[in-house]
Backbone bond lengths (Angstrom), bond angles and torsions (degrees), N, CA, C in turn:
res aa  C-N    CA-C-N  psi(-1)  N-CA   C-N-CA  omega(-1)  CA-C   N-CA-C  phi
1 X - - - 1.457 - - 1.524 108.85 -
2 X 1.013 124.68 122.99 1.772 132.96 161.09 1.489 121.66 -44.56
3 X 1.442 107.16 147.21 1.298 95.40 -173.45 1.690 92.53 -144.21
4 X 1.641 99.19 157.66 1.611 99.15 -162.46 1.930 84.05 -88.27
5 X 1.286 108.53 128.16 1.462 128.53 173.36 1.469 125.62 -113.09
6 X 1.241 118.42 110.55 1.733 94.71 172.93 1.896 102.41 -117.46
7 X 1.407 114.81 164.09 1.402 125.09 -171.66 1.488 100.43 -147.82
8 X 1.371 114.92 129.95 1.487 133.31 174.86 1.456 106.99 -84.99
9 X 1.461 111.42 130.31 1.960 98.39 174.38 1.933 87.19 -94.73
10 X 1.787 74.88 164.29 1.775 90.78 -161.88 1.352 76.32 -131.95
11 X 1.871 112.23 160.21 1.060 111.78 -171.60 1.225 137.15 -72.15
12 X 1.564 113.95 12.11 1.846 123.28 -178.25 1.885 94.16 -78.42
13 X 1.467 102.63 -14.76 1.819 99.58 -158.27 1.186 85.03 -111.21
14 X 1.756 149.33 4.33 1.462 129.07 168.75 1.575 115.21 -57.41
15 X 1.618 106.96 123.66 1.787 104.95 176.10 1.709 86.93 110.59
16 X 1.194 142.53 -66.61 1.060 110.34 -161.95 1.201 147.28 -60.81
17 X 0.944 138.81 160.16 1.828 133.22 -174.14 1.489 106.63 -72.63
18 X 1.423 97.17 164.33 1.914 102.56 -164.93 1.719 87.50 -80.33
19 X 1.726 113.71 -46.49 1.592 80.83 -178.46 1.946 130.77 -58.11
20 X 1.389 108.01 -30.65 1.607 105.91 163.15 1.221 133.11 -53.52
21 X 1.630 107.57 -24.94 1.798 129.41 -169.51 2.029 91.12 -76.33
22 X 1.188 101.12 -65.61 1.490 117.48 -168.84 1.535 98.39 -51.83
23 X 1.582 123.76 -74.81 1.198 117.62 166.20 1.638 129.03 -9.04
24 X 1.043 89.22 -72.29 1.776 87.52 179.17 1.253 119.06 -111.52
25 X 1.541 124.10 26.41 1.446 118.89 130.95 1.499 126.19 -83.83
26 X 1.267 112.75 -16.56 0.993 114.20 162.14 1.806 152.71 -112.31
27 X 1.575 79.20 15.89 1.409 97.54 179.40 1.238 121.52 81.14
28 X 1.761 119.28 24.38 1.918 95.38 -149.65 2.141 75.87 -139.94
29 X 1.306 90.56 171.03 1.499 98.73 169.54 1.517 121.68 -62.61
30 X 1.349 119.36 -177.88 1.208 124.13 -175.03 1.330 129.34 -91.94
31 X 1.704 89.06 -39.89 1.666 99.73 141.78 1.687 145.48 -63.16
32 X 1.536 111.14 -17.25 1.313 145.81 126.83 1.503 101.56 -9.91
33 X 1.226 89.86 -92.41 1.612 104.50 -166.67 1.727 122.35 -52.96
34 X 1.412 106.21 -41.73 0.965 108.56 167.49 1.447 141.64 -46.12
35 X 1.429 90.59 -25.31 1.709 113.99 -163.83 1.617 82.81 -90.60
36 X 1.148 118.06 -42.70 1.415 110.94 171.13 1.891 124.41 -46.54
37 X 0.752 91.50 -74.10 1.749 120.13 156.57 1.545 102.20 -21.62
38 X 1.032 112.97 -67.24 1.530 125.57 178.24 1.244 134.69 -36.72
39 X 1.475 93.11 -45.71 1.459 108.87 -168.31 1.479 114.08 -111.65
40 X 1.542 106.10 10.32 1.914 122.13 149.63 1.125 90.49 57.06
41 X 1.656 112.83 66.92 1.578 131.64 176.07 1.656 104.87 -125.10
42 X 1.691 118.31 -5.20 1.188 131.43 -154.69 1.644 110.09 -104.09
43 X 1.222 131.98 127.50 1.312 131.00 170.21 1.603 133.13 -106.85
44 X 1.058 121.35 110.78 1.304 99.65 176.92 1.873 120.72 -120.86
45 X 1.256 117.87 136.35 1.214 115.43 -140.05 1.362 140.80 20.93
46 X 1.825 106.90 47.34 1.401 124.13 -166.12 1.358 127.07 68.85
47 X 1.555 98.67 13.51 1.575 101.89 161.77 0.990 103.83 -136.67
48 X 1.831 95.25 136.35 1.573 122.19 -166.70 1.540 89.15 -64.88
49 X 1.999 107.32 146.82 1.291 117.26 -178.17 1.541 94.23 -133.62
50 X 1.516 134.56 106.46 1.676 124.23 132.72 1.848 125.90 -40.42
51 X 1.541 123.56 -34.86 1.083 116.99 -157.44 1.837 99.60 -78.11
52 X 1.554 100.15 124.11 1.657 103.44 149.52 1.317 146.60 -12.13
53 X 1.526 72.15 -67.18 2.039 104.76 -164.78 1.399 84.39 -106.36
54 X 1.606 136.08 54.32 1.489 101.02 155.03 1.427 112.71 -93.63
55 X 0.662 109.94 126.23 1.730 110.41 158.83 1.306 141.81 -12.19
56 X 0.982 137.16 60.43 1.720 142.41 178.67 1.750 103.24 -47.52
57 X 1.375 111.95 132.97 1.493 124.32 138.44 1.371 125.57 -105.95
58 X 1.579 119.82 158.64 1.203 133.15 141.72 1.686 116.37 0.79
59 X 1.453 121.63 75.13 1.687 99.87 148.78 2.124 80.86 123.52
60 X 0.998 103.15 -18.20 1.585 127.44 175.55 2.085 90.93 -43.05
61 X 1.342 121.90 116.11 1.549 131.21 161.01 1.394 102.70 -104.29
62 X 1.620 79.86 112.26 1.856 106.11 165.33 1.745 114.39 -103.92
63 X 1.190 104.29 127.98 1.434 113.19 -175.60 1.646 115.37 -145.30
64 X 1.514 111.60 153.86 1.554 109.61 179.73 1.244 102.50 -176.20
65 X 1.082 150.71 -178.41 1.488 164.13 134.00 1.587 107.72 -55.89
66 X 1.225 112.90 87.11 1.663 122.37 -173.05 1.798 104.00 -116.75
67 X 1.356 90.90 157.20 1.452 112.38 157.39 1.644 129.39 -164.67
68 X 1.728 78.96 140.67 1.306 100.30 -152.21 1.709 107.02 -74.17
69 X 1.619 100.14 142.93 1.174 112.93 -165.55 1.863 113.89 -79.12
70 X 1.531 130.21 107.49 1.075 125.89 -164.61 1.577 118.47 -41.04
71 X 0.919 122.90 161.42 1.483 115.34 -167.55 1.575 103.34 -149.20
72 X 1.639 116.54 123.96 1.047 131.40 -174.08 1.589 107.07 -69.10
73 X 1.093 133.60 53.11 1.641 126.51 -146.18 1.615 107.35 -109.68
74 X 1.352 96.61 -38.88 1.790 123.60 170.09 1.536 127.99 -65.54
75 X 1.416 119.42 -18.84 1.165 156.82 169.73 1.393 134.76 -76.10
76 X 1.767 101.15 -48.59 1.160 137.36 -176.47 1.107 120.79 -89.78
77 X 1.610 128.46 -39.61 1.169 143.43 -158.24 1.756 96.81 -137.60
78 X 1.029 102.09 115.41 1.758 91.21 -168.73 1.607 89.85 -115.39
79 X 1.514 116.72 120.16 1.460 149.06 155.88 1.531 110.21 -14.70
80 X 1.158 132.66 92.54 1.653 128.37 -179.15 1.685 121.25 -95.42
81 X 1.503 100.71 -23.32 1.443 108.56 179.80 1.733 89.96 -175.86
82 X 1.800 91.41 156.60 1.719 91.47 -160.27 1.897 85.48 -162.18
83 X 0.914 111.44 89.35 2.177 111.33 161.22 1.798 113.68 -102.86
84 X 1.010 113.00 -154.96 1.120 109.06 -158.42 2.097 98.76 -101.07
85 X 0.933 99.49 13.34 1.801 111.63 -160.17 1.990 91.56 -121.59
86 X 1.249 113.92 -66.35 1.434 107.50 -151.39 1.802 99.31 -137.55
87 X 1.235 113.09 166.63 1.243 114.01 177.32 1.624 116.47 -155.73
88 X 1.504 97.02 100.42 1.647 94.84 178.19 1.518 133.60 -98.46
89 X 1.282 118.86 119.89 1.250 136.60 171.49 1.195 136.25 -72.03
90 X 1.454 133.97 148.68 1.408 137.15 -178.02 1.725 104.06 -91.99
91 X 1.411 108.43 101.20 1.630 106.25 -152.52 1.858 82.54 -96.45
92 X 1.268 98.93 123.49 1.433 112.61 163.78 1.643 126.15 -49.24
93 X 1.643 141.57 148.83 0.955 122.25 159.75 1.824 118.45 -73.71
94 X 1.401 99.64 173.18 1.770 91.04 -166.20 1.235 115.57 96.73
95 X 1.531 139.57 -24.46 1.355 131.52 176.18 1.260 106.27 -134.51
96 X 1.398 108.95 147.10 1.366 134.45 -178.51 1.592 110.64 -64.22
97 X 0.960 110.08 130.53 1.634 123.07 175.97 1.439 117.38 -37.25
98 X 1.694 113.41 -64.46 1.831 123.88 -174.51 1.450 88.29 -153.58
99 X 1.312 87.81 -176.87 1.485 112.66 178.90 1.773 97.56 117.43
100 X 1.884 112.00 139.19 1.281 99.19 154.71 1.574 143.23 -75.36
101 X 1.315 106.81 160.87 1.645 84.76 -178.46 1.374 131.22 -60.69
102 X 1.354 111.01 -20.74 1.011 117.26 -170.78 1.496 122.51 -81.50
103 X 1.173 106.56 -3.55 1.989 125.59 174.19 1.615 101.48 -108.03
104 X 1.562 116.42 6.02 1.612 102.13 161.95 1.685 134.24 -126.45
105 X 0.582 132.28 161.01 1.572 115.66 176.32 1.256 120.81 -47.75
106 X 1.214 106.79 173.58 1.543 122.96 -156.23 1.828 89.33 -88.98
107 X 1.097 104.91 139.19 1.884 130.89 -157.28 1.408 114.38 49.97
108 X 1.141 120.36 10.94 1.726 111.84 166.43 1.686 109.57 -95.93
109 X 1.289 106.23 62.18 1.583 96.90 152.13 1.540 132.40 -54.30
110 X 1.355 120.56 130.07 1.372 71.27 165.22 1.250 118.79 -133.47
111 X 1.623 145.62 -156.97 1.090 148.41 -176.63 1.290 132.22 -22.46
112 X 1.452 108.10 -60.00 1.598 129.90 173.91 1.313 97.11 -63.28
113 X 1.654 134.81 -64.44 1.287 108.88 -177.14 1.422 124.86 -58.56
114 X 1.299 117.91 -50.39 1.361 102.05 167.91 1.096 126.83 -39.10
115 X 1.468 133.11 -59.91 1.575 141.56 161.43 1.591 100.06 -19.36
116 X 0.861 133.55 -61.22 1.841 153.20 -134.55 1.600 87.25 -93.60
117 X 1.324 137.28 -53.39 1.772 145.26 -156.07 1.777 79.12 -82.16
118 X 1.291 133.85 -53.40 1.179 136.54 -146.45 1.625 113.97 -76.11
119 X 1.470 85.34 -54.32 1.614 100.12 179.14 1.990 113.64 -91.03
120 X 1.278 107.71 7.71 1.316 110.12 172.61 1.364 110.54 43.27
121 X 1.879 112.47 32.33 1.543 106.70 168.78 1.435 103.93 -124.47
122 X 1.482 107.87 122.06 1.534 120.28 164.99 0.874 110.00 -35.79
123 X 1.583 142.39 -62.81 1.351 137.44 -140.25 1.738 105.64 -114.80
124 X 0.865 100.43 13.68 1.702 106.65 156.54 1.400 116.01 -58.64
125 X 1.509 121.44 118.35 1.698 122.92 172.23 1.434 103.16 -162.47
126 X 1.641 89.54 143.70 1.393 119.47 -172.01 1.727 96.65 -49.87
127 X 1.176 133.07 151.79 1.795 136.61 170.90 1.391 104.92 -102.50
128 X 1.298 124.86 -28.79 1.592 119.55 178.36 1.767 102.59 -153.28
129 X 1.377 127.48 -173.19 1.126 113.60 -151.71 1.710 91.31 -155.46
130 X 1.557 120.95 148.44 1.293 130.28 -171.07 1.970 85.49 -130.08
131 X 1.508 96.51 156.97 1.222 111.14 -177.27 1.612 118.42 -59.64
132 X 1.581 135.43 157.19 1.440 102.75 161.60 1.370 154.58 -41.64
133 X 1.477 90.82 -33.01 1.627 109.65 179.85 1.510 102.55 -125.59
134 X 1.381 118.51 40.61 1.463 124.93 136.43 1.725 120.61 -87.71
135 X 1.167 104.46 125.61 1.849 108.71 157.40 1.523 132.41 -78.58
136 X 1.151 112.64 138.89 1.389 97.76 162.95 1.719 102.91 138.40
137 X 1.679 118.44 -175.55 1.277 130.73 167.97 1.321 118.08 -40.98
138 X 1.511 87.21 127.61 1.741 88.55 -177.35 1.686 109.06 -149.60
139 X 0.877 141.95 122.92 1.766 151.91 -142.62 1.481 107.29 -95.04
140 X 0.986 123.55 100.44 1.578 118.74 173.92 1.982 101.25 -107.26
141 X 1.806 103.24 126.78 1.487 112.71 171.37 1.618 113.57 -83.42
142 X 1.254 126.02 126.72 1.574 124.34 -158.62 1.882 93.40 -102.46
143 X 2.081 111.08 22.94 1.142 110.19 165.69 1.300 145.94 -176.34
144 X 1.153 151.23 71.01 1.231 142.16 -106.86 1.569 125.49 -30.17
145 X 1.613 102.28 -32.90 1.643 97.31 -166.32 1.864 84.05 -81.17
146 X 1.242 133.30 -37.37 1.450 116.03 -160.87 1.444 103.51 -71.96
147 X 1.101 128.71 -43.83 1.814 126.76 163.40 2.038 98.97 -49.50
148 X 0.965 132.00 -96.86 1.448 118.55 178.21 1.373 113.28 1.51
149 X 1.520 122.31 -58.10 1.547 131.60 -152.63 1.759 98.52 -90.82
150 X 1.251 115.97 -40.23 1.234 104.43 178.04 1.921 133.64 -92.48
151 X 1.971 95.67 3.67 1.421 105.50 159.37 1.002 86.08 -88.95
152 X 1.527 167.00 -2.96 1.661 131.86 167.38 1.475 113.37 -70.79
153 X 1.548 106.05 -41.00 1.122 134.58 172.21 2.206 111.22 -24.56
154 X 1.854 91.32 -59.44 1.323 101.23 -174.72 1.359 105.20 -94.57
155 X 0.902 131.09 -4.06 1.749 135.22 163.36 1.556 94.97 -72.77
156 X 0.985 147.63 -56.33 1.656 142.06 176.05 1.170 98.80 -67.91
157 X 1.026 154.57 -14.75 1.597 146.53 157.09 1.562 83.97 98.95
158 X 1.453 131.96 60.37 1.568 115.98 -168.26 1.887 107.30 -122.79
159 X 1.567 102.64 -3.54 1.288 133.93 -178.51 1.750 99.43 -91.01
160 X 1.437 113.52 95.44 1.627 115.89 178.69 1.347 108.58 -87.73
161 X 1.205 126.44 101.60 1.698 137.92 169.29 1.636 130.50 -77.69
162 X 1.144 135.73 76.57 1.040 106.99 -175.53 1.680 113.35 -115.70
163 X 1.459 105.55 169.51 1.517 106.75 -165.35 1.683 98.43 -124.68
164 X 1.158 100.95 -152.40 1.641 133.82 -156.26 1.410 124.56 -178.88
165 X 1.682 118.75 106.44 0.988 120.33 -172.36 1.586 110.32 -144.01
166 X 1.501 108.20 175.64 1.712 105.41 -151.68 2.033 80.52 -126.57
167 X 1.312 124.64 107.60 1.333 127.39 -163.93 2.106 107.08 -107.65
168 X 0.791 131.03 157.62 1.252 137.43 157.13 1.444 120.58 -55.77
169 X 1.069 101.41 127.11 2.015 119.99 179.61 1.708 97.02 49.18
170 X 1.415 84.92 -171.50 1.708 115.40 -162.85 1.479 107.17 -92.71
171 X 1.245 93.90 131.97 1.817 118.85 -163.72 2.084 86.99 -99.08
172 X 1.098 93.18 106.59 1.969 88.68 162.55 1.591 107.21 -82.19
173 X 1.265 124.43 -34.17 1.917 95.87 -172.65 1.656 94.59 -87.83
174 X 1.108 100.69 165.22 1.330 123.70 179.05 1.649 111.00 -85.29
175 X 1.408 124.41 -41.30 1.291 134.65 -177.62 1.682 106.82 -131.83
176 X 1.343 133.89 132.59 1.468 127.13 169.50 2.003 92.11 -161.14
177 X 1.375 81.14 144.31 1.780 86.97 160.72 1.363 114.79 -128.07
178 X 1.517 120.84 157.36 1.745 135.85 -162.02 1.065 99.78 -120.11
179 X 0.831 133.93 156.06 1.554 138.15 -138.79 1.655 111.28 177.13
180 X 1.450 108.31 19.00 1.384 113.43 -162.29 1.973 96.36 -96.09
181 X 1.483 105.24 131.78 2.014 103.68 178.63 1.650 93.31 -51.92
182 X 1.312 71.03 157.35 1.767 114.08 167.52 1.291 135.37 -103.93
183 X 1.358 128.94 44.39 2.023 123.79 -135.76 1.367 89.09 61.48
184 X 1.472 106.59 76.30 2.161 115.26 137.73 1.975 86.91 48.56
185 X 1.170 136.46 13.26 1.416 128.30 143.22 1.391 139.28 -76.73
186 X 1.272 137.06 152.68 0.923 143.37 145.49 1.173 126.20 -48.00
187 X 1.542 115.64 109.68 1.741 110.26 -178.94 1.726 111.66 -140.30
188 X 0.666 127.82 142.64 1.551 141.70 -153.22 1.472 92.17 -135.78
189 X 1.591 123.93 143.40 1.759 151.39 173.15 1.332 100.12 -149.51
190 X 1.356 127.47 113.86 1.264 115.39 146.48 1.626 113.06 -97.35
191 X 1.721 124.70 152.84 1.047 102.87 -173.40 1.352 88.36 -154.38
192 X 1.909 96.27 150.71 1.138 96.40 -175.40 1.699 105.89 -134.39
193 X 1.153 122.90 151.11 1.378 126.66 -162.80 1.737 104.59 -102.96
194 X 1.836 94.58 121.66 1.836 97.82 -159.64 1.933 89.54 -85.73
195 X 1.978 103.41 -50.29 1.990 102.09 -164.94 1.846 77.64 -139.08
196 X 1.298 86.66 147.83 1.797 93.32 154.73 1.227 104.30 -168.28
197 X 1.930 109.93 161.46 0.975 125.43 168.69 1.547 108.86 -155.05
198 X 1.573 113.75 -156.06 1.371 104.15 -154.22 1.560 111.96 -65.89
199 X 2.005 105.78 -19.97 1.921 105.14 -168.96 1.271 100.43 -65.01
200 X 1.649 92.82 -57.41 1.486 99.18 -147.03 1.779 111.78 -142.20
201 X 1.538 124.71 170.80 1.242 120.79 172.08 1.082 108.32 -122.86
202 X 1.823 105.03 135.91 1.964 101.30 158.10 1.737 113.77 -103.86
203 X 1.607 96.50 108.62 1.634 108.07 177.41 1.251 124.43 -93.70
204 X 0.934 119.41 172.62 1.687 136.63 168.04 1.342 123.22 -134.74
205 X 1.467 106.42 136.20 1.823 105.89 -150.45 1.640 89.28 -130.10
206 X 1.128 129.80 161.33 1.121 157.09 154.47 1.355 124.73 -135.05
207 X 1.353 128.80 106.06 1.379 130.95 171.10 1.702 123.27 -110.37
208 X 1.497 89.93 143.63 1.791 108.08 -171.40 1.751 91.62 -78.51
209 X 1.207 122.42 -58.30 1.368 128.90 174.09 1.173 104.63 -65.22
210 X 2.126 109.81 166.90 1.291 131.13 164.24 1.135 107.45 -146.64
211 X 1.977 110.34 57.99 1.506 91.88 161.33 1.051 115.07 -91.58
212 X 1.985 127.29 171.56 1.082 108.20 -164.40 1.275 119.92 -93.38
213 X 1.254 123.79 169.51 1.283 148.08 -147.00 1.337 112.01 38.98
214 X 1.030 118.53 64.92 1.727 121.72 -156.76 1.735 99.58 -74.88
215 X 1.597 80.31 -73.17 1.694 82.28 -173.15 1.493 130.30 -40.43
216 X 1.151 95.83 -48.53 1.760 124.58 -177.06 1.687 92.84 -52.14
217 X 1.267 118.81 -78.31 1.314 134.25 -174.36 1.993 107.16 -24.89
218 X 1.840 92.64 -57.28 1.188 90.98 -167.14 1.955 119.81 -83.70
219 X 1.229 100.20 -25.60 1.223 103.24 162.95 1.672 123.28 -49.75
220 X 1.453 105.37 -74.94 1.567 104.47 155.11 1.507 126.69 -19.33
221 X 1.595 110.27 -54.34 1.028 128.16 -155.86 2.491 93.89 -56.65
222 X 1.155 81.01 -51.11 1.710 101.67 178.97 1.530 115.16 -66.63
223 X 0.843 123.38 -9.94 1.449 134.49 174.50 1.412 105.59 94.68
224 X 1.305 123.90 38.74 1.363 122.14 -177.80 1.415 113.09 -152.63
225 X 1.704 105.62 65.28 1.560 100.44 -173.66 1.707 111.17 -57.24
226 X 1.721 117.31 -175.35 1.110 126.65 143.00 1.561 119.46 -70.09
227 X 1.632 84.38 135.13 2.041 96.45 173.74 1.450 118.66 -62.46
228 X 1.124 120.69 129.19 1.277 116.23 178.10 1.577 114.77 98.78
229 X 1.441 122.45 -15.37 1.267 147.87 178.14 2.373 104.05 -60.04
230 X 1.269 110.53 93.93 1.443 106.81 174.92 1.207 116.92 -78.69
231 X 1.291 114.78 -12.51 1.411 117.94 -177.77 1.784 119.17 -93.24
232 X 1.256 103.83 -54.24 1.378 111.01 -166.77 1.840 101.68 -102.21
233 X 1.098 99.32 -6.18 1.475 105.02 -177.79 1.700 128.50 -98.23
234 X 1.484 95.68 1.52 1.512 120.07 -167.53 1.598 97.97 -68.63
235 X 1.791 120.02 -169.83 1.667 124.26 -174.97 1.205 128.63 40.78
236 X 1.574 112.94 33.37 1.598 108.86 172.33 1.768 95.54 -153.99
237 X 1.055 91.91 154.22 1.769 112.65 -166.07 1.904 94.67 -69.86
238 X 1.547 104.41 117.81 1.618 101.78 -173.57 1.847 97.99 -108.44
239 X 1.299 98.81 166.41 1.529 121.46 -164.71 1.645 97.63 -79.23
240 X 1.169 105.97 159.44 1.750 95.51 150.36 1.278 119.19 -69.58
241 X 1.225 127.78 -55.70 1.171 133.63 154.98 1.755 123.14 13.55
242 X 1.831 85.97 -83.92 1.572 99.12 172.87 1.660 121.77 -62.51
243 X 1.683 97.96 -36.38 1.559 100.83 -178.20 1.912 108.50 -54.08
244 X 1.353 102.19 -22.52 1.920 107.68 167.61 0.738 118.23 -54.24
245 X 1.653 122.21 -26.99 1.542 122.14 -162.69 1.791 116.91 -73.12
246 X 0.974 96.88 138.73 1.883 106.27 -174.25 1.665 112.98 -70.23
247 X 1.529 103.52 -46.52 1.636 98.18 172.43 1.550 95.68 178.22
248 X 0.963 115.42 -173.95 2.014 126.83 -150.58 1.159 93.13 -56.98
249 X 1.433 128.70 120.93 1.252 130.12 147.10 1.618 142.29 -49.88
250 X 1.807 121.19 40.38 0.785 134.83 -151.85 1.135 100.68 -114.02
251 X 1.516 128.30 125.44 1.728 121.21 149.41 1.384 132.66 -143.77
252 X 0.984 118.45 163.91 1.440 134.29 -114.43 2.322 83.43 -120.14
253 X 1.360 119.29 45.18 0.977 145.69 -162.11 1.987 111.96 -50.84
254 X 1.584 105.07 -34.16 1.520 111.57 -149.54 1.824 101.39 -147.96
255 X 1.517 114.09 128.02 1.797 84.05 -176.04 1.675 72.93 -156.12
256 X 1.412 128.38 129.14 1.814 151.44 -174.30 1.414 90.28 -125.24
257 X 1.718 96.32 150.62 1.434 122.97 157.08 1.357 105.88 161.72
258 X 1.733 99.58 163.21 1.325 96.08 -177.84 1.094 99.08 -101.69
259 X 1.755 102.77 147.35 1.868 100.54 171.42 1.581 118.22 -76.65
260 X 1.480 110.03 122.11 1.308 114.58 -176.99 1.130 120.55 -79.73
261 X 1.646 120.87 9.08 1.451 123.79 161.68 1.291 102.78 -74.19
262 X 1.389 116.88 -59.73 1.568 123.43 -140.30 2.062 101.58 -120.06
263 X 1.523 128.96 4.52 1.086 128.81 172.24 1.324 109.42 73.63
264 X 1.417 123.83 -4.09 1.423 109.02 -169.85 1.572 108.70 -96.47
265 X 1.364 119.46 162.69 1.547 112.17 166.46 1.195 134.16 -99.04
266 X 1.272 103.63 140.79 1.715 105.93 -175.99 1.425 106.66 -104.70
267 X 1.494 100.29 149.39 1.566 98.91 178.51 2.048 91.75 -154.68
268 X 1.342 110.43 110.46 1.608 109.70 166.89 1.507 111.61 -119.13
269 X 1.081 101.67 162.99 1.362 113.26 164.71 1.517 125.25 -165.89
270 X 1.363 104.32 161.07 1.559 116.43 -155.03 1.404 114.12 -128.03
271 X 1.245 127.37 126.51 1.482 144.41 -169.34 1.689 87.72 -75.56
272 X 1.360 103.52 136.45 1.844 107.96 162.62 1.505 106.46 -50.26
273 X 1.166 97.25 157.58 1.686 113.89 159.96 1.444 122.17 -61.78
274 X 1.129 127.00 174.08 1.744 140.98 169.39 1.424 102.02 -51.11
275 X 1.370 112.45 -73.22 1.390 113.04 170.83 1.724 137.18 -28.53
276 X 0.951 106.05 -57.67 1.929 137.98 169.22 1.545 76.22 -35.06
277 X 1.917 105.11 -93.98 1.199 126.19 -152.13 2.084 112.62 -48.13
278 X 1.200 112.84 -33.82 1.066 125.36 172.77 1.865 111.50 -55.62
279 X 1.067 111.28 -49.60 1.495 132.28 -177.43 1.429 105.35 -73.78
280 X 1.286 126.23 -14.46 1.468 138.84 173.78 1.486 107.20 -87.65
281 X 1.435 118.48 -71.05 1.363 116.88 140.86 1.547 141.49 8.16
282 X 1.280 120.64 -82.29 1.362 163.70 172.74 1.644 82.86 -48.00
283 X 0.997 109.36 -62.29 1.970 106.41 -151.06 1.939 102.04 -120.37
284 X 1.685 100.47 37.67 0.940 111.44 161.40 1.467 143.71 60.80
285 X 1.959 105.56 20.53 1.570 101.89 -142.96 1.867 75.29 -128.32
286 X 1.727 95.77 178.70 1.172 113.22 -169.26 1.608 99.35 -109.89
């Protein structure tokens, strides 16, 4: 059933077109919108608009009899901890961390918007960001000042992250940390070795840094990329095995801090996916 909706553009959305505006206020494709558009159901400052590409400004009221397109978001992203400040999720591999829809291509929603269509809160945004085809904990602020308070948080390095990943060949120390820059940065891995043998290793990483592609970078960096890794894992003769693999075997397992709204501490954590565990399986490890 339709529902009479109106939406204010704010100035991150000045310049865009009403089909991009509609798009990712409402969660739906672009072709979605269009069909909307089409059928001169669309208002903008109380005048009915057919054009696509019209132009939205700043402060611009869009309204129509809409409905919102269901969204697999609840399914996908399964709820790990939730207060009145922040809300962290088990962010699936396959989708992009943040960003609106309307600044990405056509079927890359990603997370935050869904989060945002779902939870009907504007000011919902991701605080830090995991790769596409990383799994795992991921921090959404349900408000501007609690996102503010908890990037200070990870600027003091006070946000403890740790992961879980399935690496190439046999790790002999049991515990070592890498410490090699990142772009002329400072980057810190501690890592610790869970099963190994001659294929492959299942580790556990903790990092003081978050530059990006840290882990990946530094693993590689040691002669032991992540499995499934196309980027950092490329120039070495791969198994069939690995060529099975779906995408980086990386996850995002463990994520602490205290909430600097409310003083209390958080601490969640998240079991790998089917996949992960399958790839553990496969190459024999615990």
């Amino acid at each position: 059933m339709n529902k009479e909706m109106q939406f204010k553009v704010d100035r991150a959305e000045n310049g865009v077109t009403l089909q991009q505006f509609l798009a990712g206020r409402l969660g739906i494709s672009r072709n979605a919108a269009k069909g909307l558009i089409d059928q001169r159901c669309v208002f903008v400052n109380g005048r009915r608009i057919w054009m696509a590409r019209h132009c939205l400004q700043t402060g611009d009221i869009v309204g129509g009899a809409f409905q919102r397109e269901e969204k697999p978001a609840v399914s996908r992203a399964i709820i790990l901890y939730e207060d009145g400040d922040y809300l962290i999720v088990n962010k699936p591999a396959g989708i992009l961390s943040n960003g609106p829809a309307l600044r990405l291509s056509s079927g890359q929603v990603s997370l935050e918007q869904e989060l945002t269509v779902l939870t009907n809160n504007r000011e919902l945004a991701a605080c830090h960001r995991l790769d596409k085809d990383t799994s795992g904990c991921l921090i959404f602020a349900k408000h501007g000042k609690a996102k503010e308070r908890i990037i200070e948080l990870f600027e003091k390095n006070q946000v403890q992250k740790k992961y879980e990943a399935v690496v190439r060949g046999c790790l002999a120390e049991k515990s070592f940390s890498i410490t090699k820059p990142i772009e002329g940065q400072s980057a810190v891995s501690h890592v610790r070795v869970l099963d190994s043998n001659s294929s492959a290793s299942h580790v556990a990483i903790a990092i003081e840094t978050g530059r990006t592609h840290q882990i990946r970078k530094h693993l590689s960096s040691i002669g032991h990329p992540v499995l499934g890794d196309q980027q950092y894992g490329v120039g070495r003769t791969v198994s069939q095995l690995e060529k099975a693999i779906p995408r980086q075997m990386l996850h995002a397992s463990e994520i602490s801090f205290i909430n600097p709204q409310t003083g209390r501490p958080v601490h969640v954590r998240s079991r790998p996916p089917s996949d992960f565990q399958e790839c553990l399986k496969n190459f024999r490890l615990r």
